[in-house]
C-alpha positions as protocol buffer text, in pm:
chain_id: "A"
residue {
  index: 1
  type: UNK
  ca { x: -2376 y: 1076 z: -1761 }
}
residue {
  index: 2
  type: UNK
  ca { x: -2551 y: 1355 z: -1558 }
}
residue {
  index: 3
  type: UNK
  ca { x: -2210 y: 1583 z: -1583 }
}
residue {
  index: 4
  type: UNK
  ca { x: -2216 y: 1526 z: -1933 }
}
residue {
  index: 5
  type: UNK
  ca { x: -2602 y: 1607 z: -1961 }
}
residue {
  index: 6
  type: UNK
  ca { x: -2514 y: 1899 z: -1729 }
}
residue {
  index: 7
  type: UNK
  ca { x: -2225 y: 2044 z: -1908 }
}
residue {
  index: 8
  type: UNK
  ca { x: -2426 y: 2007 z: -2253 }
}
residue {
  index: 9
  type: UNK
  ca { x: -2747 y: 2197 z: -2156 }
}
residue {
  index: 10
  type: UNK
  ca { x: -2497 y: 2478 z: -2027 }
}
residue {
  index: 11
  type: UNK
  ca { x: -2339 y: 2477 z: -2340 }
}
residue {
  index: 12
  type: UNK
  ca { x: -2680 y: 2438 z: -2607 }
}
residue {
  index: 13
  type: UNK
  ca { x: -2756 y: 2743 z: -2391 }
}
residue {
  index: 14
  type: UNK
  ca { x: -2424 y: 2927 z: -2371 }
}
residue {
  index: 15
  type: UNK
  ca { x: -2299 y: 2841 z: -2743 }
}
residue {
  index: 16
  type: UNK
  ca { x: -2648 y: 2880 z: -2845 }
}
residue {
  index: 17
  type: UNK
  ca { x: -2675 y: 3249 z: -2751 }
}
residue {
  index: 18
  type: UNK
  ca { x: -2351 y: 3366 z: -2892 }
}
residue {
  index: 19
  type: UNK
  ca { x: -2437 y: 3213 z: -3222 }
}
residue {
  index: 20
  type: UNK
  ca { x: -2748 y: 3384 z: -3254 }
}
residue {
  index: 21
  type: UNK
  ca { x: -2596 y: 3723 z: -3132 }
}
residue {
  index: 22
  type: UNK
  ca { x: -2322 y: 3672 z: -3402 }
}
residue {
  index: 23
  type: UNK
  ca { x: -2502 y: 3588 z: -3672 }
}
residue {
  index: 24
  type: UNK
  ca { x: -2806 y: 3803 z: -3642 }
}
residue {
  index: 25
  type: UNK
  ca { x: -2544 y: 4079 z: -3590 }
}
residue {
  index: 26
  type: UNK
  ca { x: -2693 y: 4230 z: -3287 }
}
residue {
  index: 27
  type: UNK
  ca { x: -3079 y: 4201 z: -3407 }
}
residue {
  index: 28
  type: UNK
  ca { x: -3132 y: 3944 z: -3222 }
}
residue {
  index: 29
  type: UNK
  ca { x: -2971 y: 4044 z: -2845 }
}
residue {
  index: 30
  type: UNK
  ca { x: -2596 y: 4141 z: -2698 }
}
residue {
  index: 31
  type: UNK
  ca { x: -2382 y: 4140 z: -2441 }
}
residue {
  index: 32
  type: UNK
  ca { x: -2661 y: 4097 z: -2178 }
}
residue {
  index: 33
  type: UNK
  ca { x: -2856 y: 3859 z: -2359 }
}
residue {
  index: 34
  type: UNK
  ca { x: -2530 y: 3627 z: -2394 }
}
residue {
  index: 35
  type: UNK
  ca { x: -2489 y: 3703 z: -1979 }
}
residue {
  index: 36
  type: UNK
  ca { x: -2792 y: 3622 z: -1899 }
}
residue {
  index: 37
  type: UNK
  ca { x: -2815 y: 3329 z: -2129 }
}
residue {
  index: 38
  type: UNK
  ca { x: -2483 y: 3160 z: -1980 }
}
residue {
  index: 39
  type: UNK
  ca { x: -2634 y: 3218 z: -1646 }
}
residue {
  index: 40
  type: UNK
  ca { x: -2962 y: 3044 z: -1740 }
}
residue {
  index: 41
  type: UNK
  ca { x: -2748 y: 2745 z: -1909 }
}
residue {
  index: 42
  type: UNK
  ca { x: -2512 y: 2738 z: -1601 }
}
residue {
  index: 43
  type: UNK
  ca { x: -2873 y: 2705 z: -1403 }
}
residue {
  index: 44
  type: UNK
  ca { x: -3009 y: 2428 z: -1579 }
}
residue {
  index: 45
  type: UNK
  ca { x: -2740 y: 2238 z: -1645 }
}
residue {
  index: 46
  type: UNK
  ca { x: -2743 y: 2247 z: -1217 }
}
residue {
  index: 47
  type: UNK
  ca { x: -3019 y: 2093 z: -1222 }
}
residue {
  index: 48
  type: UNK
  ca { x: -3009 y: 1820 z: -1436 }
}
residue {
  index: 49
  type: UNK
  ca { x: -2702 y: 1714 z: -1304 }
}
residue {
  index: 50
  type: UNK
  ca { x: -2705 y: 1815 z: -872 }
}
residue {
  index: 51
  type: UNK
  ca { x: -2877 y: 1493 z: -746 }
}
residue {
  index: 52
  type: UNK
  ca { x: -2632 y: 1259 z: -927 }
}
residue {
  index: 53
  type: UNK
  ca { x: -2287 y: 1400 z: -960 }
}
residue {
  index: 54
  type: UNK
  ca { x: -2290 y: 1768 z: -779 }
}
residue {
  index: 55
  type: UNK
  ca { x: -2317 y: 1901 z: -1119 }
}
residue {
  index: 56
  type: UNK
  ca { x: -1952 y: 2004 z: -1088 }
}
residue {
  index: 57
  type: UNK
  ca { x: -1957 y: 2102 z: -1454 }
}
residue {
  index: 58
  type: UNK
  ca { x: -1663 y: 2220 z: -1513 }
}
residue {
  index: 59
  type: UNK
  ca { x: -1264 y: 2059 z: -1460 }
}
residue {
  index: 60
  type: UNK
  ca { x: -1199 y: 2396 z: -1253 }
}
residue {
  index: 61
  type: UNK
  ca { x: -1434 y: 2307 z: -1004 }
}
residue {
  index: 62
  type: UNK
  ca { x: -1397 y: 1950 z: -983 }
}
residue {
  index: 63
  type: UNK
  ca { x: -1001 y: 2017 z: -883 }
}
residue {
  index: 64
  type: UNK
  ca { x: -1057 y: 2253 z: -648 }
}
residue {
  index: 65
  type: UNK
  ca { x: -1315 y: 2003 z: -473 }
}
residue {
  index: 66
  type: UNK
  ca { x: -1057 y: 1777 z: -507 }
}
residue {
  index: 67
  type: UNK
  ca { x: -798 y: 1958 z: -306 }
}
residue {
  index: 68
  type: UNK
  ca { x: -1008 y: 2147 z: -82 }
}
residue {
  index: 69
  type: UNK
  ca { x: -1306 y: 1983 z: -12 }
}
residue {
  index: 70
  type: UNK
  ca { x: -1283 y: 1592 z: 2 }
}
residue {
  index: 71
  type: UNK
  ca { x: -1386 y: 1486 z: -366 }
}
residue {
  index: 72
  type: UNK
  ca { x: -1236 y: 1134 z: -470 }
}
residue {
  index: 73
  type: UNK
  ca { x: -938 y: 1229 z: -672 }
}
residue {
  index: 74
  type: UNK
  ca { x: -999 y: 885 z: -874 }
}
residue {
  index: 75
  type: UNK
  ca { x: -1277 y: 1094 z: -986 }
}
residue {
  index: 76
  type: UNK
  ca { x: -1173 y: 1430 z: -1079 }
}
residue {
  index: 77
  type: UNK
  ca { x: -1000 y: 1274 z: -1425 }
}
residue {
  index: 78
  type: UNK
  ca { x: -1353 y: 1059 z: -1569 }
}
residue {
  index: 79
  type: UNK
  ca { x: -1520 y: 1401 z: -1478 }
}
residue {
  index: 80
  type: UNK
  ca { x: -1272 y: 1668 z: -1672 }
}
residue {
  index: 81
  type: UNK
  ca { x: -1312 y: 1412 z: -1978 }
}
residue {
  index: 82
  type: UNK
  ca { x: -1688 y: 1375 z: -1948 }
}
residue {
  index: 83
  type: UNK
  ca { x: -1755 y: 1750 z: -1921 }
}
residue {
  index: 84
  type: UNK
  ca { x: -1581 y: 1791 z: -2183 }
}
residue {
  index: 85
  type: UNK
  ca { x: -1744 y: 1584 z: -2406 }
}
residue {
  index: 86
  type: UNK
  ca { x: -2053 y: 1721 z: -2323 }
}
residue {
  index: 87
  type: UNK
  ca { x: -1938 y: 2063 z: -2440 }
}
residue {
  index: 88
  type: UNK
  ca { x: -1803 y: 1905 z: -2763 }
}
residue {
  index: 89
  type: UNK
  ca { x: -2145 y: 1736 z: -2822 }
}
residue {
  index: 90
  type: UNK
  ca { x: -2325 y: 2030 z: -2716 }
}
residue {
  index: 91
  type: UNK
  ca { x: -2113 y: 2273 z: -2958 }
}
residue {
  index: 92
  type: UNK
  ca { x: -2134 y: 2073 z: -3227 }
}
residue {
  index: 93
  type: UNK
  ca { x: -2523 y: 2055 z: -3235 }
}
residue {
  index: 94
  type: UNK
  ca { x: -2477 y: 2463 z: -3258 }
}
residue {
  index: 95
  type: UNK
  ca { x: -2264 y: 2445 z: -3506 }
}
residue {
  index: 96
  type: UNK
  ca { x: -2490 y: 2274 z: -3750 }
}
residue {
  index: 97
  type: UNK
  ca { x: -2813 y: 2395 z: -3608 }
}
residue {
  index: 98
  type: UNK
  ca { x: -2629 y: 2747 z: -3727 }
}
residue {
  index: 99
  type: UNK
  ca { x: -2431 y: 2635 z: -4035 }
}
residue {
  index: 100
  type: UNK
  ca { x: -2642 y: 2852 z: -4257 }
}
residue {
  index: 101
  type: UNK
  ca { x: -2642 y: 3161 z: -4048 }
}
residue {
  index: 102
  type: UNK
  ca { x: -2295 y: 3133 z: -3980 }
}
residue {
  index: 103
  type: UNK
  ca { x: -2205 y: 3068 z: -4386 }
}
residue {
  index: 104
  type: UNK
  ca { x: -2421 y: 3394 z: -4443 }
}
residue {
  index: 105
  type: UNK
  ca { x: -2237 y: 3630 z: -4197 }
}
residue {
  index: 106
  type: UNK
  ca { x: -1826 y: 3460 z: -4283 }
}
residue {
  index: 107
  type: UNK
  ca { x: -1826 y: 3187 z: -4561 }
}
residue {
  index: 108
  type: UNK
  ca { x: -1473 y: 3164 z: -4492 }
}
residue {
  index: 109
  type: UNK
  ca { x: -1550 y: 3068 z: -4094 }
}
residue {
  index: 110
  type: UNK
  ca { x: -1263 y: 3274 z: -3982 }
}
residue {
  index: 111
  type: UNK
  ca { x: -1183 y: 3453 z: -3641 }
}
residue {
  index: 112
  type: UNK
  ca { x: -1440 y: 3654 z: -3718 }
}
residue {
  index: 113
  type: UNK
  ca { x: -1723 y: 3374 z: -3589 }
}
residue {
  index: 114
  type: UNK
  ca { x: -1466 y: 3152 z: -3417 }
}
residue {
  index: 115
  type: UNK
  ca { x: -1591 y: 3350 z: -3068 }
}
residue {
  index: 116
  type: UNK
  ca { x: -1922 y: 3157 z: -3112 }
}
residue {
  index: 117
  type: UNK
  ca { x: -1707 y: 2875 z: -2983 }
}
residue {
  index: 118
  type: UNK
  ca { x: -1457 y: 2975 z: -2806 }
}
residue {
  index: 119
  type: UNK
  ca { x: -1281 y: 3230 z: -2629 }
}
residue {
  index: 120
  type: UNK
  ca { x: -985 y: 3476 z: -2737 }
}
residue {
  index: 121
  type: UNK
  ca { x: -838 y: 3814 z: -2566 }
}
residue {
  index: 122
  type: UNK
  ca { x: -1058 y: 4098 z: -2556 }
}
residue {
  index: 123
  type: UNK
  ca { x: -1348 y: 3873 z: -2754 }
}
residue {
  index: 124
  type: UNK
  ca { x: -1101 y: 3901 z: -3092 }
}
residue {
  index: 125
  type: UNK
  ca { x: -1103 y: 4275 z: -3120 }
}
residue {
  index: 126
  type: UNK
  ca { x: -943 y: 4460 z: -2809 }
}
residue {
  index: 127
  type: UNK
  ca { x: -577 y: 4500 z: -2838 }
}
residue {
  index: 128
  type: UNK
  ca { x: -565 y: 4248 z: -2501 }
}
residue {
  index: 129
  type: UNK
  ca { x: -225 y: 4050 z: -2407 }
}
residue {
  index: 130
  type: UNK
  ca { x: -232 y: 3678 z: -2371 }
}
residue {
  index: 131
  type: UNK
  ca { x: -57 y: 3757 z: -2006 }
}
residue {
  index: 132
  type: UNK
  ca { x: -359 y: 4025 z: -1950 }
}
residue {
  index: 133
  type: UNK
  ca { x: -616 y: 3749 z: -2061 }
}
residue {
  index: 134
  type: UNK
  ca { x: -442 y: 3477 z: -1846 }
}
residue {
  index: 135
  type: UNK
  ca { x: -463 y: 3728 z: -1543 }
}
residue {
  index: 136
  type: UNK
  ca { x: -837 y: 3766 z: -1597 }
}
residue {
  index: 137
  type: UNK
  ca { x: -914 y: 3403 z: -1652 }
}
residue {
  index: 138
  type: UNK
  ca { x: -747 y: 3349 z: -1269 }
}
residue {
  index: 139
  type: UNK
  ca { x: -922 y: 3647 z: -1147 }
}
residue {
  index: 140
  type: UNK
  ca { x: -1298 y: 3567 z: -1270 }
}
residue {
  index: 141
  type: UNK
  ca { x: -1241 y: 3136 z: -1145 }
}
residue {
  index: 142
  type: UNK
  ca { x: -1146 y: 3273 z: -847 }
}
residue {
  index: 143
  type: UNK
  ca { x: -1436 y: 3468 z: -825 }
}
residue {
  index: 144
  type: UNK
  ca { x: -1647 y: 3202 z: -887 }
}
residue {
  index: 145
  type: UNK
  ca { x: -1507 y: 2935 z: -695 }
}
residue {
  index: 146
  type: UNK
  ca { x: -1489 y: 3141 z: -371 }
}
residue {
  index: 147
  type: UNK
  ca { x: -1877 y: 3234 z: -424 }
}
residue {
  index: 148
  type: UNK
  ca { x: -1952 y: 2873 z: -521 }
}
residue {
  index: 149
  type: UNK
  ca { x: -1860 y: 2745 z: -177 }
}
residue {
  index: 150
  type: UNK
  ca { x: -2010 y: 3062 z: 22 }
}
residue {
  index: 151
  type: UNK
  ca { x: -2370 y: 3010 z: -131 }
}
residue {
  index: 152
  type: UNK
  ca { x: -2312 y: 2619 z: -90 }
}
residue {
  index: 153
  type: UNK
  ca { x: -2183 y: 2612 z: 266 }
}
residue {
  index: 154
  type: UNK
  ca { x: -2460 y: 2505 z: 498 }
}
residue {
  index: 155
  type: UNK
  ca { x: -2327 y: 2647 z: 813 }
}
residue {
  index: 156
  type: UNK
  ca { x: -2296 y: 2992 z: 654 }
}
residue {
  index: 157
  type: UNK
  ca { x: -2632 y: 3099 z: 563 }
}
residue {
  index: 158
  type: UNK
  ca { x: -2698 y: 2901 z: 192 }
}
residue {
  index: 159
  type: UNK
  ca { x: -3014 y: 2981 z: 16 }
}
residue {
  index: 160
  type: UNK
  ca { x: -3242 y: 2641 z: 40 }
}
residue {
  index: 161
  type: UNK
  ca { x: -3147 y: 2319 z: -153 }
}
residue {
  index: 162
  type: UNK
  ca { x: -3350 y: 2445 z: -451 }
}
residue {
  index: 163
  type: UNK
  ca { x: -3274 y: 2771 z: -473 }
}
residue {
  index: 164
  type: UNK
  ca { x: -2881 y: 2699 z: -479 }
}
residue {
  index: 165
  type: UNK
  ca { x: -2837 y: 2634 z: -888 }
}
residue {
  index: 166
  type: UNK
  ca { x: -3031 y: 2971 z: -940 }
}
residue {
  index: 167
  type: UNK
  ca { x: -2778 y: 3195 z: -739 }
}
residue {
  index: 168
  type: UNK
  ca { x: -2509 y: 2991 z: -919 }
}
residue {
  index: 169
  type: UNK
  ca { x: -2624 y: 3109 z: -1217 }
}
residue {
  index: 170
  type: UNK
  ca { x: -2664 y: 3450 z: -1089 }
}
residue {
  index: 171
  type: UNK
  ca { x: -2298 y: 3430 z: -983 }
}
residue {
  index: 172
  type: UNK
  ca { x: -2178 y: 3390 z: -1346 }
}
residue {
  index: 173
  type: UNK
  ca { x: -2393 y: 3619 z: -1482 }
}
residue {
  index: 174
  type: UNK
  ca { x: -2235 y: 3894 z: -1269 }
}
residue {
  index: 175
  type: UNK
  ca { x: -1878 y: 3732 z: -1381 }
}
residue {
  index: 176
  type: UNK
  ca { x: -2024 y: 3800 z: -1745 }
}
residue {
  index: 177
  type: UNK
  ca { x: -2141 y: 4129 z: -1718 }
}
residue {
  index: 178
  type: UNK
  ca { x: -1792 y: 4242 z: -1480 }
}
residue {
  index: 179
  type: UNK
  ca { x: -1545 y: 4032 z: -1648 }
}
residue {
  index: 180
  type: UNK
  ca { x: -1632 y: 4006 z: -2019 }
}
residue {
  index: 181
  type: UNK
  ca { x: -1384 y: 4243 z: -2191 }
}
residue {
  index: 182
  type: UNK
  ca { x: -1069 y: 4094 z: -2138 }
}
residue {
  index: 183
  type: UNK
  ca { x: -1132 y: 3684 z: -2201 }
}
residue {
  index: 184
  type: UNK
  ca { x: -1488 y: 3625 z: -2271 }
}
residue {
  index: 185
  type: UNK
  ca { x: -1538 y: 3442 z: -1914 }
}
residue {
  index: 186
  type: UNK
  ca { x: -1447 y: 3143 z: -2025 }
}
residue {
  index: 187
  type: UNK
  ca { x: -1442 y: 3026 z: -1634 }
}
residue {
  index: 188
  type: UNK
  ca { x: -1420 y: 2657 z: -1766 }
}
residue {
  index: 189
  type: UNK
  ca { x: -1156 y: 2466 z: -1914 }
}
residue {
  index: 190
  type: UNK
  ca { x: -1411 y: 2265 z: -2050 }
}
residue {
  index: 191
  type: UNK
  ca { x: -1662 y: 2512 z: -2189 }
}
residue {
  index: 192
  type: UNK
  ca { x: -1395 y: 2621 z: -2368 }
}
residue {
  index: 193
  type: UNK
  ca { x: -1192 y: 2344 z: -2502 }
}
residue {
  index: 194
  type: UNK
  ca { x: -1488 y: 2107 z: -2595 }
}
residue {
  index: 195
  type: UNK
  ca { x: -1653 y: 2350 z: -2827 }
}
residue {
  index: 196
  type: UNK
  ca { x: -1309 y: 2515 z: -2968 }
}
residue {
  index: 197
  type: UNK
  ca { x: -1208 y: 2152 z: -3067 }
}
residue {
  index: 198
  type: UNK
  ca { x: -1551 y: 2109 z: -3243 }
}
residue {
  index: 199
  type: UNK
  ca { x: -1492 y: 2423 z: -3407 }
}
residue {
  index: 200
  type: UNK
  ca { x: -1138 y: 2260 z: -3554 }
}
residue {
  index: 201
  type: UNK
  ca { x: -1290 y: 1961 z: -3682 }
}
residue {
  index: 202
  type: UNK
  ca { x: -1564 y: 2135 z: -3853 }
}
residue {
  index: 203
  type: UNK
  ca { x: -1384 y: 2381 z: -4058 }
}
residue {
  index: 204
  type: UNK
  ca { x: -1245 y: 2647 z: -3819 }
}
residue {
  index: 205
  type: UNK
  ca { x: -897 y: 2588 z: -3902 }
}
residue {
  index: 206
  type: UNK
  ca { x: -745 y: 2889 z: -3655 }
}
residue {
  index: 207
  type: UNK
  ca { x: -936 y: 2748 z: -3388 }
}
residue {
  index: 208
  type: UNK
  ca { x: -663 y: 2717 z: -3104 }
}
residue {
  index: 209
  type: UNK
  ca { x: -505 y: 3037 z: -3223 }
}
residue {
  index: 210
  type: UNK
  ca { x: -599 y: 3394 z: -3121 }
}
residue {
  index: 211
  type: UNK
  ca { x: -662 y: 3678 z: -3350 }
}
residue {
  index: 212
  type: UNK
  ca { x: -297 y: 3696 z: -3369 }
}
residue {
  index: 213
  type: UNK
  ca { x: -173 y: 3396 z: -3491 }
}
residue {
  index: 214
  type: UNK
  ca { x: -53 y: 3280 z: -3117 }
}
residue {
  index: 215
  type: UNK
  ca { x: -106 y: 3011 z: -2954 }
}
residue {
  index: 216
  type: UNK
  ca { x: -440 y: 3057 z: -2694 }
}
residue {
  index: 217
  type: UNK
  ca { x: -627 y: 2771 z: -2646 }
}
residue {
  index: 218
  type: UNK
  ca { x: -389 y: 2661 z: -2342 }
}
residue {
  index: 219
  type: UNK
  ca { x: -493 y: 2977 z: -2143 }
}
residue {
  index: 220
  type: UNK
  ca { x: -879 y: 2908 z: -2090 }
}
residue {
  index: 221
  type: UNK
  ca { x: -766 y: 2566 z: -1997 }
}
residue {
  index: 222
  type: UNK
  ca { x: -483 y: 2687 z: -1716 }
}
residue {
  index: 223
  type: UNK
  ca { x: -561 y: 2926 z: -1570 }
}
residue {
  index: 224
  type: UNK
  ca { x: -892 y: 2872 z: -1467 }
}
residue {
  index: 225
  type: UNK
  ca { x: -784 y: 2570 z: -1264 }
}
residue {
  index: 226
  type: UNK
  ca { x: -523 y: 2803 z: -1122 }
}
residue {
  index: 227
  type: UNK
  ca { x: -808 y: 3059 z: -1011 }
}
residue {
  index: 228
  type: UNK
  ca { x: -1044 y: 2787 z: -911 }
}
residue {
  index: 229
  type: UNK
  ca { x: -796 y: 2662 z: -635 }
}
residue {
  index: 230
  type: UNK
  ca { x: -720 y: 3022 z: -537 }
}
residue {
  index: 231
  type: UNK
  ca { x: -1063 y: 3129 z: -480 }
}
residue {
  index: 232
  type: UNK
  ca { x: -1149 y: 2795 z: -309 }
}
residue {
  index: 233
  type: UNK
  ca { x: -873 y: 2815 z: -57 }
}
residue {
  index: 234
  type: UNK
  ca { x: -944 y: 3158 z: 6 }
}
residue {
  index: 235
  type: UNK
  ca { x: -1303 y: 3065 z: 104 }
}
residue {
  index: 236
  type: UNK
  ca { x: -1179 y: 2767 z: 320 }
}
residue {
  index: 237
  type: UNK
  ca { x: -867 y: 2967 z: 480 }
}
residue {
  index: 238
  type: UNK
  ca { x: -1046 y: 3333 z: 565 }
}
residue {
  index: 239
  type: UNK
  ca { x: -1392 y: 3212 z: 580 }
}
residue {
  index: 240
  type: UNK
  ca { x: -1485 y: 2823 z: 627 }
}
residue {
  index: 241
  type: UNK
  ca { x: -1270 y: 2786 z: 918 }
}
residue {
  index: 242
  type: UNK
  ca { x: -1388 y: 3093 z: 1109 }
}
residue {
  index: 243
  type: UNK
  ca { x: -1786 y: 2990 z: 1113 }
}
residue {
  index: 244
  type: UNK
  ca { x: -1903 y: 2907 z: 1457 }
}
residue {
  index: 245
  type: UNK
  ca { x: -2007 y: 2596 z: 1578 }
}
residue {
  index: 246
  type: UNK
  ca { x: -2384 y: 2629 z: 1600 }
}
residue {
  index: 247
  type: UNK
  ca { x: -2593 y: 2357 z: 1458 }
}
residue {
  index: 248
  type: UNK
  ca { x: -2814 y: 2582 z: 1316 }
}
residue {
  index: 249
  type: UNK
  ca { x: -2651 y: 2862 z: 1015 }
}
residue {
  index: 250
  type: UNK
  ca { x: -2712 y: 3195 z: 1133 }
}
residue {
  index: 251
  type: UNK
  ca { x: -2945 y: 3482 z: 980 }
}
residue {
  index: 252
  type: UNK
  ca { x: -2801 y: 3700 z: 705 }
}
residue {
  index: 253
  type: UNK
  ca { x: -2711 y: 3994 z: 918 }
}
residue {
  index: 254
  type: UNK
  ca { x: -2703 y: 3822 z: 1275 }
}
residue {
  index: 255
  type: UNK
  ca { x: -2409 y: 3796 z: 1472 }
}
residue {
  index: 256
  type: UNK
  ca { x: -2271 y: 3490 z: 1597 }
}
residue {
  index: 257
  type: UNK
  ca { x: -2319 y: 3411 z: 1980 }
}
residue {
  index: 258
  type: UNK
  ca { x: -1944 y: 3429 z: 2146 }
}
residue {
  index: 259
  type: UNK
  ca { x: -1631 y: 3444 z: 1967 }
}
residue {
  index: 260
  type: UNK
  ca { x: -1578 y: 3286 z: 1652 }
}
residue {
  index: 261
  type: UNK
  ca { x: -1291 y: 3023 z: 1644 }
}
residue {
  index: 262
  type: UNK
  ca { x: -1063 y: 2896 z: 1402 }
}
residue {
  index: 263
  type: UNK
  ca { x: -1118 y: 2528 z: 1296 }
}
residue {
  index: 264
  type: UNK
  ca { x: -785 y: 2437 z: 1053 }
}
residue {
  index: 265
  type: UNK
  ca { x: -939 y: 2102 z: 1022 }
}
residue {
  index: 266
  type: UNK
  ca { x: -1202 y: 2251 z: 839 }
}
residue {
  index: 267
  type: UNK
  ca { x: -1004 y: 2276 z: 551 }
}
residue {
  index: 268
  type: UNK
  ca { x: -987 y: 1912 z: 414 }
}
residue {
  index: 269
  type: UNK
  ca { x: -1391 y: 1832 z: 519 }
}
residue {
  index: 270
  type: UNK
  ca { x: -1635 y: 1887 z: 297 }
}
């Protein structure tokens, strides 16, 4: 229950944002307001969730805890499905909180408003590759996974308990603002799947396709797992098992007493 709460306030949030930028066509915010916005929703849904489940929200991130960091694999399944229902939930509240705006702005609820609820290359308009938008999908998880665990890891300098879902959010707001262009930032297999299938069912008949007429919806869902585990192991393997042994985490800035050592048994504890 508290990933699904989670991943549905980071989706009311996300979804929520690009719907009113689409529909109010740029009167009401843009690019940085949908950053920031994600950001905000990644933030919250942190909250709601941390205490209870880790407020993995998102498969990505659940698998690469799973391989990297000790999470119960029994686990990692019930968690993909339940984050993903709370983005289908969450998507379809925007899409009938927005029906009328989006009916105003394309009757015919075509590509032109499917990015309210899902990703495609270069947002439905750039002239981006599938292979191009695949490469960036690895590149931004990775990203985010190898920050995740940096501002998380107690033994190398983590902002305080309560402070750690704001940075988070911080993180993908950077992602947003850096790596929008090619993929949207999708980030999330389930941020992106839950809502795209609740486009489908509620009239969006291209929904899994790309501007193109290919086949997409697969990409948002791959590769970000692929990136997650990349960025995760290169936190653990060039980072995690060099901290040093003190008890207490070390100033931003301050230099660790002796040498560092490598710890290879680092990499399966959490």
């Amino acid at each position: 229950m508290a990933e699904f709460l989670g991943t549905m306030v980071l989706i009311l949030f996300g979804v929520g944002v690009v719907a009113q930028v689409v529909t109010g066509k740029d009167g009401l915010g843009g690019h940085d307001s949908i950053a920031w916005a994600w950001g905000l929703g990644v933030t919250f849904g942190v909250y709601v969730a941390a205490r209870i489940s880790g407020a993995h929200l998102n498969p990505a991130v659940t698998v690469a805890l799973a391989v990297f960091k000790g999470f119960e694999w029994r686990k990692v399944l019930p968690y993909a499905l339940v984050q993903t229902l709370g983005a289908f939930v969450a998507a379809l509240i925007v899409r009938f909180a927005y029906a009328d705006a989006i009916a105003n702005v394309d009757p015919g609820h075509t590509i032109a408003t499917q990015g309210i609820f899902s990703t495609l290359p270069g947002n439905g308009s750039l002239p981006i590759s599938i292979g191009s938008a695949f490469m960036d999908q690895v590149i931004g998880t990775a990203i985010l996974l190898f920050l995740i665990l940096a501002v998380t890891d107690v033994r190398n300098s983590a902002p305080v308990q309560w402070m750690s879902p704001f940075i988070i959010g911080l993180i993908v707001v950077a992602i947003g603002m850096a790596w929008g262009a090619n993929a949207g930032y999708a980030i999330n297999p389930a941020r992106d799947f839950g809502p795209r299938l609740a486009s489908f069912l509620t009239g969006y008949g291209t929904a899994f396709e790309d501007q193109n007429g290919a086949l997409y919806f697969w990409v948002p869902i791959v590769a970000p797992v692929i990136g997650g585990l990349l960025g995760a192991g290169a936190y653990v393997g060039l980072v995690e098992r060099y901290l040093p042994d003190d008890d207490e985490p070390n100033e931003v800035g301050e230099v660790p007493a002796g040498e560092p050592h490598a710890h290879p048994e680092r990499a399966s504890v959490s």
